[in-house]
C-alpha positions in Angstrom: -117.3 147.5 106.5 -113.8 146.6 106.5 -111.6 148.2 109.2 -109.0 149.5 107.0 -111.8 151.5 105.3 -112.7 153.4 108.0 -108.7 154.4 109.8 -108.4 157.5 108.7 -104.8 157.1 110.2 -103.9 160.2 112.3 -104.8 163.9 112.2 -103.1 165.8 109.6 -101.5 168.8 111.3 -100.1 172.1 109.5 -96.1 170.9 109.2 -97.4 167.7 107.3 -99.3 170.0 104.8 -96.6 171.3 101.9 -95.0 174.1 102.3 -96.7 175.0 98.6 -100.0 174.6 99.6 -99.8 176.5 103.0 -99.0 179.7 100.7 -101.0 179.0 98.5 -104.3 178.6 101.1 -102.7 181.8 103.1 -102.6 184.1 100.5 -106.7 182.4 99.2 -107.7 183.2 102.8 -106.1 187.1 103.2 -107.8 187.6 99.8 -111.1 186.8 101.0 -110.7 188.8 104.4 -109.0 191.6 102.5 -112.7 191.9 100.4 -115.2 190.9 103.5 -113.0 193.6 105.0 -113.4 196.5 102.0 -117.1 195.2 101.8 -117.9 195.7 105.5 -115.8 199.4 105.8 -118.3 201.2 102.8 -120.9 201.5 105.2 -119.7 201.0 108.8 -118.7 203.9 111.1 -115.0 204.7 112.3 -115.0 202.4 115.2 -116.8 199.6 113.3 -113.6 199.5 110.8 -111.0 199.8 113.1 -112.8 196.7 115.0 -112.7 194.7 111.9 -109.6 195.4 111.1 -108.7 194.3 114.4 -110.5 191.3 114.1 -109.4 190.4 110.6 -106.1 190.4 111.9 -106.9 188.2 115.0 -108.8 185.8 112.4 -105.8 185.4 110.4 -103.3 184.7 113.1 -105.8 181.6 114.2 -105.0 180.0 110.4 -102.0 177.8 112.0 -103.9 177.7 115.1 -106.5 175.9 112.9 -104.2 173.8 110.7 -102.9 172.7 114.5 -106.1 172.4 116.3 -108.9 172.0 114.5 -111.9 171.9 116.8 -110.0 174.6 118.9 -109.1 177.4 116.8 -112.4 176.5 114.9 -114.3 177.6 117.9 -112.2 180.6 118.7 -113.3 181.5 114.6 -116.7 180.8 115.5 -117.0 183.1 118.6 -115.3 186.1 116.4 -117.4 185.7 113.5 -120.6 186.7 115.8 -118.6 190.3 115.9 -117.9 191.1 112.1 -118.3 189.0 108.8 -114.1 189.7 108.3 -114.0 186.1 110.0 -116.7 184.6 108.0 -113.8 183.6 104.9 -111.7 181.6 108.3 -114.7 180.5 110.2 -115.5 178.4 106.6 -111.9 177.4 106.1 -112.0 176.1 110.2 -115.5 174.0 109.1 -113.9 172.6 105.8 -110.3 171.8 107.3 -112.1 170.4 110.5 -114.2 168.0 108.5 -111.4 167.1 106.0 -109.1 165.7 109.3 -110.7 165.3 112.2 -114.1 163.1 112.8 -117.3 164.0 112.0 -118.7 164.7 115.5 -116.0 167.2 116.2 -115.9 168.7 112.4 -120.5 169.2 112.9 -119.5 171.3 116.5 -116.8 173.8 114.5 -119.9 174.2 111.9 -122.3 174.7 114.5 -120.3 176.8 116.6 -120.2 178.9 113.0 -123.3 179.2 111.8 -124.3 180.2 115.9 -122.1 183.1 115.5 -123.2 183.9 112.0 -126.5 184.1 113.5 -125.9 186.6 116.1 -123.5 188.6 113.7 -126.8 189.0 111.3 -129.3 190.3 114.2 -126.9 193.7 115.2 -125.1 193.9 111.6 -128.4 193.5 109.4 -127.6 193.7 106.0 -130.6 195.5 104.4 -130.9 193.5 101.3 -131.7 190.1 102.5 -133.9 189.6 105.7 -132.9 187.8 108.3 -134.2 184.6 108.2 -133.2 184.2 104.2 -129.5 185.5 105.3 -129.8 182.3 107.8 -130.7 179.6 105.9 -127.7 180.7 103.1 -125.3 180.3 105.7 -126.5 177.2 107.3 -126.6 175.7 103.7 -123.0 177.1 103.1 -121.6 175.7 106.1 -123.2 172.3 105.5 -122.1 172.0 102.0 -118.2 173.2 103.6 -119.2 170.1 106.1 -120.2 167.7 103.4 -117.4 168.8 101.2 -114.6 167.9 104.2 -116.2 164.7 105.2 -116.3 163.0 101.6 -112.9 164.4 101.2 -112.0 162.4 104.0 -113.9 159.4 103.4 -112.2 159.2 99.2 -108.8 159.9 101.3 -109.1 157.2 103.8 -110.3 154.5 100.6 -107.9 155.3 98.6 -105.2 154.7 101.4 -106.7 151.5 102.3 -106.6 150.2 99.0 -103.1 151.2 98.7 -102.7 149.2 101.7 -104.5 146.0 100.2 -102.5 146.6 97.2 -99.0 146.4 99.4 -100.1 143.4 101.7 -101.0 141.4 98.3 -97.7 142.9 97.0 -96.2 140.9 100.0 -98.5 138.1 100.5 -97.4 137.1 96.5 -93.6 137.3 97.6 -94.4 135.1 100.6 -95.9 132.8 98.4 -92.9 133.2 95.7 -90.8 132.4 99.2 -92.7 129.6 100.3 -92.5 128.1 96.7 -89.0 128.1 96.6 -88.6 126.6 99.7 -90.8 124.2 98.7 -88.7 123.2 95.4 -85.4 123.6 97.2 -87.3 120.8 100.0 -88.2 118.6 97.0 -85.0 118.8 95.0 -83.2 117.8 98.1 -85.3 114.9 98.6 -85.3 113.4 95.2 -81.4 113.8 95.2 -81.2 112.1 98.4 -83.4 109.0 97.4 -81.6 108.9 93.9 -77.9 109.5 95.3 -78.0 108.0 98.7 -79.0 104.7 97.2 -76.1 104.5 94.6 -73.7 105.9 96.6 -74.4 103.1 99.2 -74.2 100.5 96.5 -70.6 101.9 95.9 -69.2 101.9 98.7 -70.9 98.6 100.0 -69.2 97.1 96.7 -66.1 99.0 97.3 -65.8 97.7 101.0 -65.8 93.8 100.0 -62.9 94.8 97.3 -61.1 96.6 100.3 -61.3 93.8 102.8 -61.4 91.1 100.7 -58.4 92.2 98.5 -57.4 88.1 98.2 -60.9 87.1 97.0 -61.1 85.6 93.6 -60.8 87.4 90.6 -64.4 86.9 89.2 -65.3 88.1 92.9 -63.5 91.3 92.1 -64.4 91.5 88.7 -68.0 91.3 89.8 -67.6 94.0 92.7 -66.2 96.5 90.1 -69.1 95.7 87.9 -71.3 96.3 90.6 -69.4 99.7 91.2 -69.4 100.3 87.2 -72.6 100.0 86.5 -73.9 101.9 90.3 -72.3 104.5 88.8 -73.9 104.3 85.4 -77.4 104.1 86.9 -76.4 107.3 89.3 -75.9 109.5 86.6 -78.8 108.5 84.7 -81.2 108.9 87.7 -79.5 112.3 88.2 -80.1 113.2 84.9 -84.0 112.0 85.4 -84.6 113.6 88.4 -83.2 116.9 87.4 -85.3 116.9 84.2 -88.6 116.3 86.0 -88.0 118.9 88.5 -87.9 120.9 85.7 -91.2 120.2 84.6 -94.0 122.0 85.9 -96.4 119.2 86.8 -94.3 116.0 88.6 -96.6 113.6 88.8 -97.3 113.8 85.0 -94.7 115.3 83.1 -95.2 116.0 79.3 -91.9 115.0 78.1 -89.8 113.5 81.4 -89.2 109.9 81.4 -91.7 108.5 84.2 -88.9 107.1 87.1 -88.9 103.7 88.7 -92.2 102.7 90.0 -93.0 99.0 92.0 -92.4 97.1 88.6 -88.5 97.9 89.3 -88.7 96.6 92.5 -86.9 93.1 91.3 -84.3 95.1 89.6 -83.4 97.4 92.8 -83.2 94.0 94.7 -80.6 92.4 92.2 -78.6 95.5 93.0 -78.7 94.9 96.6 -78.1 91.5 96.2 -75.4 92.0 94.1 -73.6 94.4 96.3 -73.7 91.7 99.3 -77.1 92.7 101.1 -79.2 90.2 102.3 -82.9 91.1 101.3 -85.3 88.2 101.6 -88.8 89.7 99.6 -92.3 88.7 100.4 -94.0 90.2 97.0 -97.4 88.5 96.5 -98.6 91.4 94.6 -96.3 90.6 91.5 -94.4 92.3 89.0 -97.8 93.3 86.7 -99.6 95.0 89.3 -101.3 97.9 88.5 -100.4 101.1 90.7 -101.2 104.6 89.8 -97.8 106.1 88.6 -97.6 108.3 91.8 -98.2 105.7 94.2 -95.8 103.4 92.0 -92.7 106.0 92.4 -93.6 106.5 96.4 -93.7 102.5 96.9 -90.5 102.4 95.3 -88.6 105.2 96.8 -89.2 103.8 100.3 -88.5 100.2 99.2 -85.4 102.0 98.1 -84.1 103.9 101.6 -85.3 101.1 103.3 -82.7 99.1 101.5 -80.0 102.1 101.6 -80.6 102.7 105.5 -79.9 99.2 106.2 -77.3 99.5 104.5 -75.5 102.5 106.0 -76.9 101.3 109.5 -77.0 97.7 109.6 -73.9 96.5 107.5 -74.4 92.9 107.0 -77.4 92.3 108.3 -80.5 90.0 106.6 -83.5 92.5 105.5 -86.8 91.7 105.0 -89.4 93.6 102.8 -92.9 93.2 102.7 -95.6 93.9 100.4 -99.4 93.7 100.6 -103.0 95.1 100.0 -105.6 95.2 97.0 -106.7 98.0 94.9 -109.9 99.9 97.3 -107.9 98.8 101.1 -104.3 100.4 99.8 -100.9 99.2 99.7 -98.8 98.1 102.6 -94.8 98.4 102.6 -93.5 96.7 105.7 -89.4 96.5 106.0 -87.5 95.0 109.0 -83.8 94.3 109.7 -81.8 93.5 112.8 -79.7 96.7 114.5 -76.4 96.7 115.1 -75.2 98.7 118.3 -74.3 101.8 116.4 -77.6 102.1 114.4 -79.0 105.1 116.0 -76.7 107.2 115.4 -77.6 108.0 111.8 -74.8 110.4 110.1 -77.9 112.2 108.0 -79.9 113.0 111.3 -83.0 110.8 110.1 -83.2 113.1 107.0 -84.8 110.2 104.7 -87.0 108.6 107.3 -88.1 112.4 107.3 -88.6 112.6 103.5 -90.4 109.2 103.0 -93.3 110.2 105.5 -93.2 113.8 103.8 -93.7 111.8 100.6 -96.2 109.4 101.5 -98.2 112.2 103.3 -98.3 114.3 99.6 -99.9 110.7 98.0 -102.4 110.3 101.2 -100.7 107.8 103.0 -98.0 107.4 106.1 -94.8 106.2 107.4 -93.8 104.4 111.0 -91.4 103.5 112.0 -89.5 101.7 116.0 -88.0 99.7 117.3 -89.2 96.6 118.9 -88.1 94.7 122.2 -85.9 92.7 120.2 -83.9 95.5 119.2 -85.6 94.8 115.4 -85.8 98.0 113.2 -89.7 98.2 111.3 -90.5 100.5 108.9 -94.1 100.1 107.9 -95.8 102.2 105.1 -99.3 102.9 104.1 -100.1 104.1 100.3 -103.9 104.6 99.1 -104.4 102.4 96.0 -107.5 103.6 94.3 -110.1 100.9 92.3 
């Protein structure tokens, strides 16, 4: 059984009972003493009344003594209702509340304790009407049934609690998964507008550099710089534009109506762009431009073909980059990138943010990312990407 099924959290005590019901179960319980009382004085003698008056008001003063202490002034009711059958209406009340709050151990005691005294009460105030051992049995069976009564109470309380309790920790479980969700698409947003951006950007101002420090180169030199610029621009906006419409699809890897993105059959045209900008990429492709990728391992290849390229950029100005690619449809693809470091390469302004990204995205397609630095002070990146048969 589950646990929270059976915490019956703890005792209910008389203050945490309303203020309605108290009366209300006050003036139920008087009644009943006020008749056991009128009942028991038509044939007792003078001493016998006063005694159960006395003791029906001692057995009313132990109701808050019972709504405080159960098993205590359930015991006390117990004793007294071996003396007059005035108690019998708050000995029953001390078995039912017992049961309804307090374990079941302690709850079968009070209704022992009862039906003990209801026993002794019957052998020296015989009523003459119902023998002994008949008068017995109708008690035991009344307290059981008050016993019965207070424990299933309990038992429906405590369930339907608990399932009040699953009900608020799925309540909260769904808004941690809302949560995590979010974070999730904030996580991905930011990555595809840092491999979209951080690539054009770089192009710009790689293009806008040469114009700056070269401001005496020829004019078709400048001409072609701005076109470079021009059209960097161009392409930023339309990749924007892409991105942000297949975030808002529901399924990214095949959206219904989103254009599908670059995959490795742009690779030629995001070299050019390099090129064109004044990077140095020498390409070892012996795949070729009709290979056949699945779409999602397509975009991945390209995306860390492309911040390769943009991080040497940033952090190897003028340096000569190499990229690699290799593999066959069953062993994967292979991605290796390399470029020489300048002395101020480590210290990347975006904290290693897309290095960070591309093995996040290779590691949602199945594969990996590396990267070090060898002896020679030679930057790899290497890449693995499972290519299905």
């Amino acid at each position: 059984m589950n646990r929270a099924t059976c915490d019956i959290g703890p005792p209910r005590t008389w203050r945490s009972v309303p203020v309605g019901v108290v009366g209300v179960s006050t003036v139920a319980i008087g009644v009943l003493v006020a008749t056991a009382l009128w009942s028991a004085t038509r044939s007792s003698s003078t001493i016998l009344i006063r005694a159960d008056v006395a003791l029906a008001v001692a057995a009313l003063t132990l109701v808050p003594v019972i709504a405080r202490r159960p098993e205590f002034g359930g015991v006390l009711a117990g004793l007294l209702v071996a003396l007059s059958p005035v108690v019998t209406p708050v000995a029953s009340f001390a078995v039912l509340f017992t049961a309804r709050n307090r374990p079941f151990r302690q709850a079968a005691a009070v209704a022992a304790v009862g039906v003990a005294g209801e026993a002794a009460q019957a052998l020296w105030r015989p009523m003459p009407s119902l023998p002994y051992g008949w008068r017995l049995l109708l008690m035991t069976a009344a307290y059981a049934a008050l016993l019965g009564w207070g424990t299933w109470a309990q038992a429906r309380h405590a369930l339907l609690r608990a399932l009040r309790d699953r009900a608020r920790r799925a309540e909260q479980e769904q808004e941690r998964r809302v949560m995590e969700a979010r974070a999730a698409e904030r996580s991905r947003i930011a990555r595809e507008m840092h491999d979209v951006l951080a690539h054009r950007l770089s192009l710009l101002a790689a293009a806008a550099g040469a114009m700056e420090y070269r401001p005496d180169a020829p004019p078709e030199r400048l001409s072609a710089a701005a076109g470079v610029i021009r059209a960097s621009a161009h392409h930023a906006l339309d990749e924007l534009r892409e991105v942000i419409t297949l975030l808002r699809s529901d399924d990214t890897d095949s959206p219904a109506d989103a254009p599908p993105g670059q995959t490795l059959a742009d690779l030629p045209r995001l070299v050019d762009e390099a090129q064109a900008a004044g990077q140095q990429v020498e390409v070892d492709d012996p795949l070729g431009p009709a290979v056949d990728l699945p779409p999602t391992v397509g975009r991945t290849a390209y995306r860390i073909a492309q911040e390769a390229l943009t991080n040497a950029r940033k952090h190897a100005a003028g340096q000569p980059v190499r990229l690699a690619l290799g593999g066959t449809p069953g062993s994967g693809l292979s991605i290796a990138v390399s470029n020489p470091t300048t002395p101020d390469s480590g210290a990347t302004s975006d904290g290693g943010a897309g290095l960070i990204g591309l093995a996040e995205r290779a590691a949602l397609s199945g594969g990996r990312v590396t990267h070090h630095i060898d002896a020679s002070g030679r930057f790899h990146l290497t890449a693995w990407l499972p290519w299905s048969t």
